[in-house]
ZAVEX-257969 format. One record per residue (C-alpha): x, y, z. Coordinates in pm, whole numbers, plus 50000, padded with zeros to 5 digits. Example, Ala and Ser with C-alpha at 12.3 -4.5 7.8 and 13.67 -1.06 7.14 Angstrom:
2
<node <51230 49550 50780>>
<node <51367 49894 50714>>
This chain:
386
<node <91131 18615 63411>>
<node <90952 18277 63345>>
<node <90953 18046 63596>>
<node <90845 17653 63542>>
<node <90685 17523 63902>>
<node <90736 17159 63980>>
<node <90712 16982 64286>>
<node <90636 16668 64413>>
<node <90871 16436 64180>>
<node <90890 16107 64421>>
<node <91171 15987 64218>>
<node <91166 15604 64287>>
<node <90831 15580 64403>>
<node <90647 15225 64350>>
<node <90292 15235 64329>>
<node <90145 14892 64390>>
<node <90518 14680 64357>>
<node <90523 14863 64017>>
<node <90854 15062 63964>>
<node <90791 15472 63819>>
<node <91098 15526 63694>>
<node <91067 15483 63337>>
<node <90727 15732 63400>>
<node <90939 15919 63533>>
<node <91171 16007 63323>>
<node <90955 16017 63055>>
<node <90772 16284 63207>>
<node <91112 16468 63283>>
<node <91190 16413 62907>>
<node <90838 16639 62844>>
<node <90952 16913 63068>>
<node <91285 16923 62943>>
<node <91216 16956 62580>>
<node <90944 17190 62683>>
<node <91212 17455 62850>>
<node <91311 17622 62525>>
<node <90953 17684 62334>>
<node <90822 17769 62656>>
<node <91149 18044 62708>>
<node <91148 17899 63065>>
<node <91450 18083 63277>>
<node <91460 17897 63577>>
<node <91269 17615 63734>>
<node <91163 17588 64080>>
<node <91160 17225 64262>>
<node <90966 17226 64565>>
<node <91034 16992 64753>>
<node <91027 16587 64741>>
<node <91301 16543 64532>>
<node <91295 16158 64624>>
<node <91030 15909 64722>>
<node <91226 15841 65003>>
<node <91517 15980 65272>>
<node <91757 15719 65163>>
<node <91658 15667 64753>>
<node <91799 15360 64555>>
<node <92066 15388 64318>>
<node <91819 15407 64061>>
<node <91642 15728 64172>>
<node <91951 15906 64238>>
<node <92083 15810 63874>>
<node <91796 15941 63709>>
<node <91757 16248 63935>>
<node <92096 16324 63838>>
<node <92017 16313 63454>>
<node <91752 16497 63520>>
<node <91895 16805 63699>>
<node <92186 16820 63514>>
<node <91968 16841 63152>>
<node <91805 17093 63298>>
<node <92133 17315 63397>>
<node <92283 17215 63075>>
<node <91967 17381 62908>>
<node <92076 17695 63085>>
<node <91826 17774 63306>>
<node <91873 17830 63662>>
<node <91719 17562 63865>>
<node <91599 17585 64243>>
<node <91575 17301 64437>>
<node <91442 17245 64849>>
<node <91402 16892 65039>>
<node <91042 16853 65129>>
<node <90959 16575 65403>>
<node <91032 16269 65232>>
<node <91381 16350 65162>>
<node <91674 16403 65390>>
<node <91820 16770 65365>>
<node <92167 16656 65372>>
<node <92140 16441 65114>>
<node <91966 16671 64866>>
<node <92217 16949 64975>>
<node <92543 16739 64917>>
<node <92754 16915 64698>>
<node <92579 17233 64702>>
<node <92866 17492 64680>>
<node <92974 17289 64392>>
<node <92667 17293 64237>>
<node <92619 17622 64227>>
<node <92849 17716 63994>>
<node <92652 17590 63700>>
<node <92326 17729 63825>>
<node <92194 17473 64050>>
<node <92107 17615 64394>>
<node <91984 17389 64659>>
<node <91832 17477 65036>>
<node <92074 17307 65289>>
<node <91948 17183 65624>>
<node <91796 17497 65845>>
<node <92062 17601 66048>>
<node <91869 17935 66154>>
<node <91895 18088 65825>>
<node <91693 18080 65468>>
<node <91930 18006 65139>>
<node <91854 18318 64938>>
<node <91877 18317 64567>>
<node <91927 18690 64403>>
<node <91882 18645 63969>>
<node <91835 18949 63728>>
<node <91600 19021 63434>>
<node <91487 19344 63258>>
<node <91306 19420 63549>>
<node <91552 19415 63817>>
<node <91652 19165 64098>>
<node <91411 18847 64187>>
<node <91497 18712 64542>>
<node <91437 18369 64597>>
<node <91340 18205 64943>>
<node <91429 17862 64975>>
<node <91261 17720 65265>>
<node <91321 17370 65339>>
<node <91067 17153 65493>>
<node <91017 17314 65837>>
<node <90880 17125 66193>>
<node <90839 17348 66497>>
<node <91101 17114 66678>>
<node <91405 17231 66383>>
<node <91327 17577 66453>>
<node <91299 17609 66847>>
<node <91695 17580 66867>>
<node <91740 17900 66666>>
<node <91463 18092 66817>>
<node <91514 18010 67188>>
<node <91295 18319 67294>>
<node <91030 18289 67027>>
<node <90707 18107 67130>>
<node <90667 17862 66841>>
<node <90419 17630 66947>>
<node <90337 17518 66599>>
<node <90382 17484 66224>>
<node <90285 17848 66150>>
<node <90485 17983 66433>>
<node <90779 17769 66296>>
<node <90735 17899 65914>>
<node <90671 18313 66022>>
<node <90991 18283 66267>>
<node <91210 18135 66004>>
<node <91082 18417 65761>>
<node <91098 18685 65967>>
<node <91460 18646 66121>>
<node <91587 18768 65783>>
<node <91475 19073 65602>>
<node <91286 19090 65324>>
<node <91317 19399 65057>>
<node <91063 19494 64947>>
<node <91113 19685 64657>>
<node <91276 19387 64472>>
<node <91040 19111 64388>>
<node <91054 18788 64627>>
<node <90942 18462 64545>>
<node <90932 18179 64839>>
<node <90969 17826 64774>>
<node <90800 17600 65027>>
<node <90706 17219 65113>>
<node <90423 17288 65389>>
<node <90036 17161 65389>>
<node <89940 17584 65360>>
<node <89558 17666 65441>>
<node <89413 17979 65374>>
<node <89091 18035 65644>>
<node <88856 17768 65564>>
<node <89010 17715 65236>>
<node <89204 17404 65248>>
<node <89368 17224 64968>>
<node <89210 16900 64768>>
<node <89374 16614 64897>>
<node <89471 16233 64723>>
<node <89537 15922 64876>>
<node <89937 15937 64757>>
<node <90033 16236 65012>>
<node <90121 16195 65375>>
<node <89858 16316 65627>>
<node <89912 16458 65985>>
<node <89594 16369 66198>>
<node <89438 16659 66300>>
<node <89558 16926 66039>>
<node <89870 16928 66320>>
<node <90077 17044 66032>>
<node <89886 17306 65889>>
<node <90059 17680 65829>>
<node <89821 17974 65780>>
<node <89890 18148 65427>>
<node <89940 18459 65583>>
<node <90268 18360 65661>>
<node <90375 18455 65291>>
<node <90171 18769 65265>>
<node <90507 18993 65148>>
<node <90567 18746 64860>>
<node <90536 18803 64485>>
<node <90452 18426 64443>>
<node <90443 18125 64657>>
<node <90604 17808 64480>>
<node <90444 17533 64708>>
<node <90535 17146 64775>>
<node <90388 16859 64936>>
<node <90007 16861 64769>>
<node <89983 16630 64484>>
<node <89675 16819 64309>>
<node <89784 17110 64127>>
<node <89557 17441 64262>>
<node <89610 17779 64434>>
<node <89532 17873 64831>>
<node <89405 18178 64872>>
<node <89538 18395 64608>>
<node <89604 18270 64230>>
<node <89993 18338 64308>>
<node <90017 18118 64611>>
<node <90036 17768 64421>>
<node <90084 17407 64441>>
<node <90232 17246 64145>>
<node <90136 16907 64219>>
<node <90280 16587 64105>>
<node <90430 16549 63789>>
<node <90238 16204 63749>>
<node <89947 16037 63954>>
<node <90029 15795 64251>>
<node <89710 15700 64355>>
<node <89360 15611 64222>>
<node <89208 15904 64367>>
<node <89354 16163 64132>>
<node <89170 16204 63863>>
<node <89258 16537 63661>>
<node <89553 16539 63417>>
<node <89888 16665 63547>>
<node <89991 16997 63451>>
<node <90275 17262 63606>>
<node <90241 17601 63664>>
<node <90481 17826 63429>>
<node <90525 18196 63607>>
<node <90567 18494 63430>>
<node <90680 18789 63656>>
<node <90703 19121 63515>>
<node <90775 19435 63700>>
<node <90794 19482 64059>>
<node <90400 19504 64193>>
<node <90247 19417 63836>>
<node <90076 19066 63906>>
<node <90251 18736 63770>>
<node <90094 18588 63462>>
<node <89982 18213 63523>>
<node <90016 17948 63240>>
<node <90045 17557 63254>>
<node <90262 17330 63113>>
<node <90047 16994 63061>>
<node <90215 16687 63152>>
<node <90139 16352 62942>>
<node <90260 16036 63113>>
<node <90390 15704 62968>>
<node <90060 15566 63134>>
<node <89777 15684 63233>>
<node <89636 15539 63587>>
<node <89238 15446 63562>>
<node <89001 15267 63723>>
<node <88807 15058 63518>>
<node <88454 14823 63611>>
<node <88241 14529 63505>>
<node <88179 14167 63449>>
<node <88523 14010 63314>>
<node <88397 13853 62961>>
<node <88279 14261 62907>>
<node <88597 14391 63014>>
<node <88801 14136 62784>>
<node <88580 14213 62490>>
<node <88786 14392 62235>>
<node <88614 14650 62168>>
<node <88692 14763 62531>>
<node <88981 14673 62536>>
<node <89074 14910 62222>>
<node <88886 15173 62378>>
<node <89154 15320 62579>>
<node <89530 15228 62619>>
<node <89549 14872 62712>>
<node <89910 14912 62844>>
<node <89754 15235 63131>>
<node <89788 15144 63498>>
<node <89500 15005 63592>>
<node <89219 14929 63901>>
<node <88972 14671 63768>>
<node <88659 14559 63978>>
<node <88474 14271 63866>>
<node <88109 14287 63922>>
<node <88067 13879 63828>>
<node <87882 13671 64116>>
<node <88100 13411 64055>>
<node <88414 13506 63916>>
<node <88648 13250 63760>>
<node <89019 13167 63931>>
<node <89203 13288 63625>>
<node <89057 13590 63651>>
<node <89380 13839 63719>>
<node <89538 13635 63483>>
<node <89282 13675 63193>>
<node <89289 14054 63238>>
<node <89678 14074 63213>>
<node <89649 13893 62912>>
<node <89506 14221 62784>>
<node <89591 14473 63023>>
<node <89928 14413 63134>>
<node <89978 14657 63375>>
<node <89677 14601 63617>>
<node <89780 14734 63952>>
<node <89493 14664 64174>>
<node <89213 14384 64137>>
<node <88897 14413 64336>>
<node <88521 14259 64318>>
<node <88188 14357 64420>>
<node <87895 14129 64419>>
<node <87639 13978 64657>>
<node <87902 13830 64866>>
<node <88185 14113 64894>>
<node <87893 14343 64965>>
<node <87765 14094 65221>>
<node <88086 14077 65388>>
<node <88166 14411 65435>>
<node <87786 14471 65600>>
<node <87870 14220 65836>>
<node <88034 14084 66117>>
<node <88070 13696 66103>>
<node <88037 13533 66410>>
<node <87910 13825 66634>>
<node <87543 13719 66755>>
<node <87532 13363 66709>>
<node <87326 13138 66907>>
<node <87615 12984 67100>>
<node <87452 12674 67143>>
<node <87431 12658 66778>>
<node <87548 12318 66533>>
<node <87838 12350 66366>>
<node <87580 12303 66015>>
<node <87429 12601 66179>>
<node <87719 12807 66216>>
<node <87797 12745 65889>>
<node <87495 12827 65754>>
<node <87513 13133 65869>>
<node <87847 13219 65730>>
<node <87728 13097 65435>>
<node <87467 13319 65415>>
<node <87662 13627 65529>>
<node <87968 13594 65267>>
<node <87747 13505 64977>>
<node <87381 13687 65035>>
<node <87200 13390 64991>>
<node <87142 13057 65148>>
<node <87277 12716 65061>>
<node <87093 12566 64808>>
<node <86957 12206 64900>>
<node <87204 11991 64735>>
<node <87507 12273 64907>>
<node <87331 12181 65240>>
<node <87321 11787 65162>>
<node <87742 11816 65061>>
<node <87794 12012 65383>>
<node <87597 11791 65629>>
<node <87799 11511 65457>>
<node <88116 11656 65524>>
<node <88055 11744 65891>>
<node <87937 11372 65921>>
<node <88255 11266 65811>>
<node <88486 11527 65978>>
<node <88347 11313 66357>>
<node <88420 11056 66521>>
<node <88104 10952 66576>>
<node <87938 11008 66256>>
<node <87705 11217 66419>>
<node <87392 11371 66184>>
<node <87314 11745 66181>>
<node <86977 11872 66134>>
């Protein structure tokens, strides 16, 4: 059986006020014509259907086209509600779905939704664990000690047996750690302070393979067949290695699953790019890479022009994020304006001084003559400042 591993999808997700959804789908369009060459038989969505718990009318559209290509593809498809989504929601509809090979985890109610499919090899069982907090578990366990995530996740498990002479596969939105092996984290996923969240691997020790959720870097914990899939696209400037999904191939019961990727290439790539603005305009840089990619720009001029956001859309469209660093920004964030000041100070002085802090360098003599000018005017008095 080959299994395609997705996770992650944030349908409806803006990254800086931009809209994803035409990434999106475009992304879906590359796993869905990839389904057939790749002889995918079932595809395993773990978790974070939706950006968020109540999704536009937009994401649900186009998460609707997308899971019902993929059924209509026939393939089974396998679907659980990580964090961001609401378990209700994803679940409405489930008994109906069903019947054409769509199986979704409903909100824990004490049990885990298990999927039984058949290949040459026998019976695959799959687990589909909905995103778990101790507090949804307690009320189902009401002599079980769970004081935290991992006490949650191995009650859940373990109130329901597991054969094992069939192979099992669990799918699972959790932040896993195995030991001192934790997973490579990006500025797009939601972090608990302290690791509060975290659920020890061993958790899923009797499984064949672990389809995980709720990491956006694609990589294994612990053992190559305890996975995240990762995002299908980037959502932040901190990821930096192409997307690409896991495809599964499990053979017979105790032989160890075969581990292939499917890469993923977006509508636009997300970059960061760097320099003075006339460099960055220059065509030759421009036609270096594609223009129309989501872009972070930081201009490295000491003195850059008003126009310039507007200069580098006239080029690069789709710049997201627009950030300098020279003498001054540097200079700022070294300092604290205002702290230490001779409180008997001038207001020339002062301003001096903040002059000197926000740009890295002093006024220049004719800057100091406009100022004192200024400040002459701005009293009653007319008063001089030396």
């Amino acid at each position: 059986m080959r299994l395609l591993h997705l996770s992650d999808l944030h349908i409806g997700k803006h990254v800086n006020e931009f809209s994803l959804l035409d990434d999106q789908r475009h992304v879906f369009q590359h796993v869905l014509d990839a389904l057939e060459p790749q002889r995918i038989d079932a595809v395993l969505i773990a978790g974070d259907v939706y950006d968020k718990s109540a999704p536009s009318a937009e994401a649900v559209a186009l998460a609707d086209w997308f899971l019902s290509a993929l059924v209509a593809h026939d393939v089974a498809v396998l679907v659980i509600p990580g964090n961001h989504d609401s378990a209700e929601r994803i679940a409405y509809g489930g008994k109906i779905m069903e019947r054409q090979g769509l199986y979704v985890a409903p909100r824990y109610a004490g049990e885990i939704k298990q999927v039984a499919l058949q290949d040459e090899h026998g019976t695959v069982v799959f687990w589909l664990v909905p995103f778990l907090r101790p507090a949804l578990v307690r009320p189902y366990a009401p002599d079980e000690k769970i004081e935290n995530y991992t006490d949650a996740l191995r009650c859940a498990l373990e109130s329901q047996a597991l054969d094992q002479n069939v192979r099992n596969v669990a799918l699972a939105h959790q932040f896993v750690t195995a030991g001192n092996d934790s997973p490579e984290r990006c500025d797009s996923e939601t972090v608990a302070v302290g690791g509060i969240d975290n659920v020890d691997a061993a958790v899923f020790d009797a499984f064949d393979y672990v389809a995980l959720g709720h990491i956006h870097t694609p990589q294994h914990v612990g053992r190559q067949t305890m996975r995240y899939a990762g995002s299908p696209l980037k959502y932040s400037f901190s990821e930096r290695a192409p997307k690409r999904a896991p495809i599964v191939t499990l053979g017979a019961k105790d032989s160890e699953p075969e581990i292939d990727y499917l890469d993923l290439t977006p509508l636009h790539d997300m970059r960061e790019i760097r320099g003075p603005l006339d460099e960055l305009v220059a065509e030759d840089v421009v036609a270096a890479a594609p223009a129309d990619d989501y872009l972070h720009v930081t201009l490295t001029d000491e003195n850059p022009p008003l126009d310039a956001l507007a200069r580098l859309r006239a080029v690069y469209p789709n710049v997201m994020m627009l950030d300098f660093d020279n003498a001054r920004t540097r200079a700022a964030e070294t300092s604290q304006v205002g702290q230490g000041t001779d409180k008997e100070a001038s207001p020339l002085e002062l301003f001096r001084t903040f002059f000197a802090e926000q740009n890295g360098s002093d006024l220049t003599p004719t800057q100091d003559k406009i100022v004192r000018q200024a400040l002459d005017a701005a009293t009653e008095k007319g008063a001089t400042y030396r």
